[in-house]
N, C-alpha and C positions, 0 to 999 in steps of 0.2 A: 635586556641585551638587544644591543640595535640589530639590524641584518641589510646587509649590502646585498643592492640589487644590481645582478653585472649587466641587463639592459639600459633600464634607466641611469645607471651611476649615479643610483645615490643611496642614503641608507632609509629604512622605517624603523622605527622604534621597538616597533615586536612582531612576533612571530606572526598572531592573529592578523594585524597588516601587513605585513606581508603575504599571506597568503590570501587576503583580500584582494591587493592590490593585481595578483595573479590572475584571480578572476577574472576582474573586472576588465585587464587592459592587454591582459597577454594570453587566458585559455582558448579565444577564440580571434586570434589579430584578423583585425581588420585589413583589407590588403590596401596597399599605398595609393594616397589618392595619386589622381593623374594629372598631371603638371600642365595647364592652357595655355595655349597661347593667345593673345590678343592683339588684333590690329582696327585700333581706331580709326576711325573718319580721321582726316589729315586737314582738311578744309572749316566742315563744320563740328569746331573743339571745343564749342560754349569755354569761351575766354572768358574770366573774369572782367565786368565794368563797375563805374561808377551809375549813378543814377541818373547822368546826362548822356549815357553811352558809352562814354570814352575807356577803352582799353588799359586796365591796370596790371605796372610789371607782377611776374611770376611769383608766388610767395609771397603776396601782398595777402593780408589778415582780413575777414569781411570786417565791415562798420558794426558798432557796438550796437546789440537789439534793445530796444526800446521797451522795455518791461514796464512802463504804466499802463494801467490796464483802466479801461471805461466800464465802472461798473452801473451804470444810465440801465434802467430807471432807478434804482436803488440809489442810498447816498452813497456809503461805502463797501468794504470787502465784508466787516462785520454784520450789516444787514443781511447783504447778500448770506450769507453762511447761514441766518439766524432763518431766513426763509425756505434754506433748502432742508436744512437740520428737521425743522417741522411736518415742514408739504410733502419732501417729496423720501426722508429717511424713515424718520419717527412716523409721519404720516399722524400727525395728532387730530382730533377733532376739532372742531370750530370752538367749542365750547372751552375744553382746554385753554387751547390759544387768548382767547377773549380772559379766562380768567390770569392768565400766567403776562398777558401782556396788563392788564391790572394790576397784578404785583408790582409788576417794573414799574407802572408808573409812579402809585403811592412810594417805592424805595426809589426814584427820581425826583418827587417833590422832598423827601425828606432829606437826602444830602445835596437841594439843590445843585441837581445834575443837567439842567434842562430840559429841552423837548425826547421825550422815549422813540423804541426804536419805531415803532408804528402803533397807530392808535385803536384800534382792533383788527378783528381777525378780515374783516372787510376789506380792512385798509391793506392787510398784508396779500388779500387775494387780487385786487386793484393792481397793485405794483407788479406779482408775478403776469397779469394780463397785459402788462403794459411794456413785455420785451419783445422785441422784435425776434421775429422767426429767421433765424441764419442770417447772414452781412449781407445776402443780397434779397433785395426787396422783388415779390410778384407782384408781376399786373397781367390782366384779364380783359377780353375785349371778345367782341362777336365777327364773326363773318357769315353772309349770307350771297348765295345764288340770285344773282342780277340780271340772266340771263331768261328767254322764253319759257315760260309752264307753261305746261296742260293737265286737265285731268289726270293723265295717266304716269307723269313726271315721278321720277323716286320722291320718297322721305326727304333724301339730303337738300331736294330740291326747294323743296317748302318750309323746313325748318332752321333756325341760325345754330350753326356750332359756335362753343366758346371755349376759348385759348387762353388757357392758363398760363404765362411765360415769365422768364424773367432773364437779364441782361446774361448773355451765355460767356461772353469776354471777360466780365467778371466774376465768371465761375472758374473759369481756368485760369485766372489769375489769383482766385484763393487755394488753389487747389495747387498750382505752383508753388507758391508759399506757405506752405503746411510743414513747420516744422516737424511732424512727427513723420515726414518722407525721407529725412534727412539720412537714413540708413538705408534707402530704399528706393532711390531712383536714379535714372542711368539721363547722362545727363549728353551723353556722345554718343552716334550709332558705332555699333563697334560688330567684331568678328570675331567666334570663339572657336580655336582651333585644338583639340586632343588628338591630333597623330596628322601626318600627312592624308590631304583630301577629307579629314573628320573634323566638318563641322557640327557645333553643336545649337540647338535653337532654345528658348526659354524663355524668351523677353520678345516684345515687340520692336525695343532696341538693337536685338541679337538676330533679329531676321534679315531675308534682303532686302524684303520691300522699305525698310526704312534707309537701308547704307543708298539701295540708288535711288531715292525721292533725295538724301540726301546729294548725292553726286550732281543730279537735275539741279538741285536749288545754286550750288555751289559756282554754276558756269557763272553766275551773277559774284563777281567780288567783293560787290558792298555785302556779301552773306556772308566773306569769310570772317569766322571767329562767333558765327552766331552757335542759338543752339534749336536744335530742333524738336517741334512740342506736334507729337501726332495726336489728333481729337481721334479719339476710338465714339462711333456714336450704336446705339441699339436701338431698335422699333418693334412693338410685338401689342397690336390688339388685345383688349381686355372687355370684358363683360360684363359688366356689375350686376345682378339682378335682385338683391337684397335692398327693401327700399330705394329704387332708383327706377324701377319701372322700364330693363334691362338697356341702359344705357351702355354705347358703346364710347372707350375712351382708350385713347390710342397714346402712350406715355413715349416721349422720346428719353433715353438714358445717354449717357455724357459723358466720359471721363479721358485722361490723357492717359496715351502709349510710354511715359517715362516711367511708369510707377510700375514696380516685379509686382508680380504673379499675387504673390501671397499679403498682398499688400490691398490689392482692388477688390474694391467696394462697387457696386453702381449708386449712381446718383442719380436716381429720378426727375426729370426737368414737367411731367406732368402737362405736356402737350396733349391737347385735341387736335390737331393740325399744324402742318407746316409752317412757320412761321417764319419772318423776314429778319428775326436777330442773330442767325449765322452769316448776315453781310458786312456783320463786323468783321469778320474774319477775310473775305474774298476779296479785300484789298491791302493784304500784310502779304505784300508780296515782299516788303521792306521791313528789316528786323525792328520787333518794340522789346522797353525795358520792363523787364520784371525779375521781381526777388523771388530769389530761390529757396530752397530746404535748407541748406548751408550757409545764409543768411547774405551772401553777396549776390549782386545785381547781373543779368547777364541779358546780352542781346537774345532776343525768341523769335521765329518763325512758325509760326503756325502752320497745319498742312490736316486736309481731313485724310483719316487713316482707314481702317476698316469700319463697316457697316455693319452690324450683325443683324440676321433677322431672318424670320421661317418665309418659304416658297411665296406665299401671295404678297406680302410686302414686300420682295424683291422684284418680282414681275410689276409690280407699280412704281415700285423709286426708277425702276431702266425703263420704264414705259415699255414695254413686253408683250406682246398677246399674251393672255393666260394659256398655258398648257405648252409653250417655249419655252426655250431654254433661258434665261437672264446674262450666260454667261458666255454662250458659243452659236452659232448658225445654224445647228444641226434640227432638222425638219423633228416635228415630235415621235416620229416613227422611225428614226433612225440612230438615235441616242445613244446606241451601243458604239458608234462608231463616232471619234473624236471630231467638230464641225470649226470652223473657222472663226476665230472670236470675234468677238460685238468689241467695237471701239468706238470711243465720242467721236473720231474725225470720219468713222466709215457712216456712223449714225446721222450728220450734219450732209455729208453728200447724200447722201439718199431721201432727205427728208426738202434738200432741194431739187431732186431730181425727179419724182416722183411725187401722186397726189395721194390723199389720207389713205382711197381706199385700197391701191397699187400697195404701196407702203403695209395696209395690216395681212394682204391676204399674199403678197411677195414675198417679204421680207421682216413678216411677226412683228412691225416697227408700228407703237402710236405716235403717229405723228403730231398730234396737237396736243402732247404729254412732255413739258419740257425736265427733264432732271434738273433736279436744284445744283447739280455738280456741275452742271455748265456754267453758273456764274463766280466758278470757282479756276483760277489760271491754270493749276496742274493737279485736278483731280477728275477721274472718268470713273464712274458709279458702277461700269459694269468688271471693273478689275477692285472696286471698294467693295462689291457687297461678300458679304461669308456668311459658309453655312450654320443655322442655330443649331448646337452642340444636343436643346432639348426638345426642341419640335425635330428637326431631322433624324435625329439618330436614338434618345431615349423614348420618345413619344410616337416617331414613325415606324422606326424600324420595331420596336418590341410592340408597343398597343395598339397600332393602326394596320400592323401587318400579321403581327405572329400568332395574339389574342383573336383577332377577327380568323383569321387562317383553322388557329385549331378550333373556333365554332364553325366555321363551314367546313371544316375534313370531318366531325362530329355529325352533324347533320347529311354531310353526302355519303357516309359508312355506316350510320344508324338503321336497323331493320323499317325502322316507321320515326315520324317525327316524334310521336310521342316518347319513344326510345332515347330519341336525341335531346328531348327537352331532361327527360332524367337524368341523362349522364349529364347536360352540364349544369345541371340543381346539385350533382354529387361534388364535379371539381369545385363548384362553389361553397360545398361544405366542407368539402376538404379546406380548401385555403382560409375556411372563416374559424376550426379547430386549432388552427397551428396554436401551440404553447407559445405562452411570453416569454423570449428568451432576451438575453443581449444584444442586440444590433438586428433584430426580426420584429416586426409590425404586425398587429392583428387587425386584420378585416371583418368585423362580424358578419357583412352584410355580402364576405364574397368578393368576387369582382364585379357588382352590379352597383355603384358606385357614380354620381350624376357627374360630375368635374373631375378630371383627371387632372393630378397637376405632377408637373415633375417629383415631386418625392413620391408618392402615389407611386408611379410608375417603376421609378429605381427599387421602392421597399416590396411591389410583389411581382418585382422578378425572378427575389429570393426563394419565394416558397411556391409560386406558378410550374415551375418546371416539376416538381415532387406530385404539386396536385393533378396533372393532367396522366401522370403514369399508367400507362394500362388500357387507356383509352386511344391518345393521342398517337404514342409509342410505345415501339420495345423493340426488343431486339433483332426477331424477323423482320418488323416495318422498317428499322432501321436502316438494316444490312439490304431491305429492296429500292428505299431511295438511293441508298449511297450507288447501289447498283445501276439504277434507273439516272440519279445524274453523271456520272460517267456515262453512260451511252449518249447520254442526251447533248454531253459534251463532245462525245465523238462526232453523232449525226447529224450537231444542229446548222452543218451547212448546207443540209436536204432542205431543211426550213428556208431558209434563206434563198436558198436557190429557185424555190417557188412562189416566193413572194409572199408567204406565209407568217412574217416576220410582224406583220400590222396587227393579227389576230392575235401571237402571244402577247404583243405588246398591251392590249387591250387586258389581256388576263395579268398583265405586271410582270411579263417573262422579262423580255427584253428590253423595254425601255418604262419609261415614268414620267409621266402621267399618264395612265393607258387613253388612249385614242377608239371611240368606233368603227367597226370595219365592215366590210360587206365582202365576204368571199363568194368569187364568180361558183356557178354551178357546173357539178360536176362533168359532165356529159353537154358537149357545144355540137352542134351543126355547123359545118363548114362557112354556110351562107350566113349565119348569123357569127361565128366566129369574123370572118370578114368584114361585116357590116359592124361591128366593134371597134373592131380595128379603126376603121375608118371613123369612129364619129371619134375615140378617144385622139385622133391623129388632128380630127378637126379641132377639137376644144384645146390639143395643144399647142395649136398653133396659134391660136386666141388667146392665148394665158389663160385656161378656165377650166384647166385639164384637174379635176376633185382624186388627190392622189390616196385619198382616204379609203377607195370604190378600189378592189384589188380584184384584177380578171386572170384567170390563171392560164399559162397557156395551151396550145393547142393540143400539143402532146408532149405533156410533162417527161421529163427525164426522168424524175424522179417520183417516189409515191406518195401524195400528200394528202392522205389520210391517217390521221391519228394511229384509229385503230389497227389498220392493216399496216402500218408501221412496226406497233406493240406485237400482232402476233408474226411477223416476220424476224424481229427481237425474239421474240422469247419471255416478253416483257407484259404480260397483260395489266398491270397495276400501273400502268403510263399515263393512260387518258387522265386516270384521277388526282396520279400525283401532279402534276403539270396542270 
């Protein structure tokens, strides 16, 4: 007997489904999704073209694809299959092969079939050696330092690096044309709206930074109807030390901002060095033709998008003193407080205005470091670069800060160091016991481990926090930091106020990258207070005033000592948490 369902209106045939069908779609409803709104780019609407350019009406069908396929080196699709079936399925041995491609030939001379499909197993590993690696071909070349040596010159100095590269324009043009994107790429910057003022982000397309590089592009009218392809590039030094006699090789990665989230892949382009085939790009200021996922032809604009990459190759692509900011003005000891950004046109006045050494010790600029984004019409390096998701945040913030952290709160709370060496021989037996379970890793060896690498780090964050119990924290420790940062938050404008601000910063309080300090002495003599005064009044009047030298003043306001901070709090466990 059927049973009519009065939401869906309709029937199931029995009971058992229907009571299924309960389950599954109505015991727990889902609640309704939420209806977007979207507002296109109006300008740049990637129009449909022909292969000449020219704009095709609305509803026009793409061109028929072209499904003969080049199966070079092979003769046909049968070889090809008979090669994979073997090598790389079955995985037969040589000897197999050799005897199985023997059969075939004697049952080819006997129903004169003619020449078989290959004539041993040589023959068949020849032909798989003889296909080209990917559509686009590498080449390789040296650079070498031309400039003055001396004995004392670096490595890079004396040795040639070699660049591995290959044509970057026609990586982004296979990669535009990937029919399996066809479901998965946004082809127009666009705007997602779920309620008034609720925007939503998800895509490189779906942010701002694409709608106004598009708005920018658009003042040009020969752009309207193109479509916009943002290069997303990455950079991140690598180490080889297994046979290779620890070479360092610095890979540039590639891919386009059209393609969702769950779609991107990196491509490796296997740079040792900067190289001169993104100048393909730095003059497409004027749209070019290329095919799409959807299989029609449309105008494209190139445009470099975000950088990704950890602290030291940022401060090199913006040309940066190390231990500045890459992204804002602000002095390295004052980074709590938001500094005025770095831009390519404030960077060009200053680097005419001023000589190398004004320029590093003024205004953190190298000045004979030019950005490759300068030979680019509307792109500025220090609004491109962004932060790496796993050297900044899984690798800095957990192993570079919390893991070192709880070995030195271990050792500065330990009776004796040999104390401290036991307790953390123990969190590392702890963490090397954990059971095998589902979605948990074993470390036998602990956290003493030579290469961290991002998984590494993600898999013993899971069972780090369990192993340090007892030692690390608990509950009283817990409830005196919370307590202690609260105060610290109340009073930390007494810090400030004394200029105290360089010292936490050095310890990682306030700013990052800590900075060395020199805090004045306690107890000044008037005469020698003066006599301070005056030279640092001198050196500032010279630009040579060393802001790093912190003199506290004559009669502090405030109390700027640690300790007698702590016991006027109430707070004795301050100096150490801090």
């Amino acid at each position: 007997m059927a049973w009519w369902h009065k939401i869906c209106k309709y029937s199931l045939p029995s009971l058992s489904g229907y009571v299924q069908h309960n389950n599954i779609h109505h015991k727990r409803p889902k609640p309704p999704k939420i209806r977007s709104e979207f507002h296109c780019h109006p300008d740049l609407n990637a129009h449909p073209c022909d292969q000449n350019g020219n704009f095709l009406p609305h509803s026009t069908p793409p061109p028929p694809c072209d499904n003969t396929h080049n199966w070079a080196p092979f003769n046909n699709g049968p070889t090809f299959r008979f090669a994979e079936l073997h090598f790389e399925k079955i995985q037969t041995s040589k000897a197999d092969i050799d005897e199985l491609l023997r059969i075939l030939v004697e049952k080819n001379q006997l129903d004169q079939a003619g020449e078989p499909i290959f004539q041993n197993c040589d023959h068949l590993q020849a032909t798989i050696n003889a296909i080209e690696h990917g559509e686009t071909s590498w080449t390789s070349f040296q650079v070498k330092y031309t400039g003055p040596i001396t004995p004392n010159s670096p490595s890079w100095k004396w040795e040639p690096l070699i660049v591995h590269t290959c044509d970057s324009l026609n990586v982004v043009h296979n990669m535009i044309a990937n029919v399996e994107y066809k479901n998965s790429f946004d082809y127009v910057p666009y705007e997602e709206y779920t309620g008034p003022n609720c925007q939503c982000w998800s895509n490189i397309m779906l942010g701002r930074w694409a709608f106004k590089k598009a708005n920018m592009i658009a003042e040009d009218p020969i752009t309207h109807g193109s479509m916009l392809v943002p290069i997303i590039l990455g950079a991140d030094k690598t180490t080889v030390s297994v046979a290779t006699g620890n070479q360092e090789f610095h890979p540039l990665y590639l891919l386009i901002g059209n393609v969702y989230n769950e779609m991107r892949h990196a491509h490796p382009s296997r740079e040792s060095a900067e190289t001169d085939k993104f100048c393909l790009f730095k003059k497409m200021t004027t749209p070019k033709i290329v095919a799409c996922p959807d299989g029609h032809f449309r105008r494209a604009i190139f445009e470099l998008g975000p950088f990704v990459t950890d602290y030291p190759e940022q401060v090199f692509l913006a040309g940066i003193v190390q231990g500045w900011c890459p992204k804002c003005q602000a002095p390295p000891d004052e980074l709590e407080q938001e500094g005025r950004p770095h831009s390519r046109a404030h960077t060009e006045v200053l680097v005419k205005s001023f000589n190398l050494g004004e320029l590093w010790d003024a205004f953190s600029v190298i000045g004979d470091v030019i950005p490759f984004t300068d030979y680019f019409p509307h792109a500025d390096i220090h609004k491109l670069i962004t932060p790496d998701l796993l050297h900044q945040l899984i690798k800095g913030t957990f192993k570079d800060h919390l893991v070192k952290w709880v070995k030195e709160y271990v050792y500065a709370t330990a009776d004796s160091e040999c104390e401290a060496k036991k307790i953390m021989d123990d969190i590392d037996q702890r963490i090397a016991i954990v059971p095998a379970f589902l979605g948990l890793r074993r470390f036998p060896e602990g956290r003493n481990f030579k290469q961290w690498t991002g998984n590494d780090s993600k898999a013993l964050m899971k069972v780090f926090l369990p192993a340090i119990v007892g030692y690390a924290h608990n509950t009283p420790c817990l409830e005196a930091m919370d307590t202690a940062l609260t105060c610290f938050h109340e009073y930390c404008v007494i810090f400030q106020a004394v200029r105290l601000a360089v010292e936490f910063g050095r310890r990682g309080m306030f700013n990052a990258p800590p900075q060395p300090a020199v805090i004045g002495d306690d107890d000044h003599d008037e005469d020698d207070d003066g006599q301070n005064d005056e030279e640092d009044d001198a050196m500032e009047a010279e630009g040579q005033r060393n802001d790093s030298i912190v003199t506290l003043p004559k009669r502090p306001a405030y109390v700027h000592k640690v300790c007698i901070l702590a016991n006027q709090l109430g707070q004795p466990m301050l100096p150490k948490l801090i």
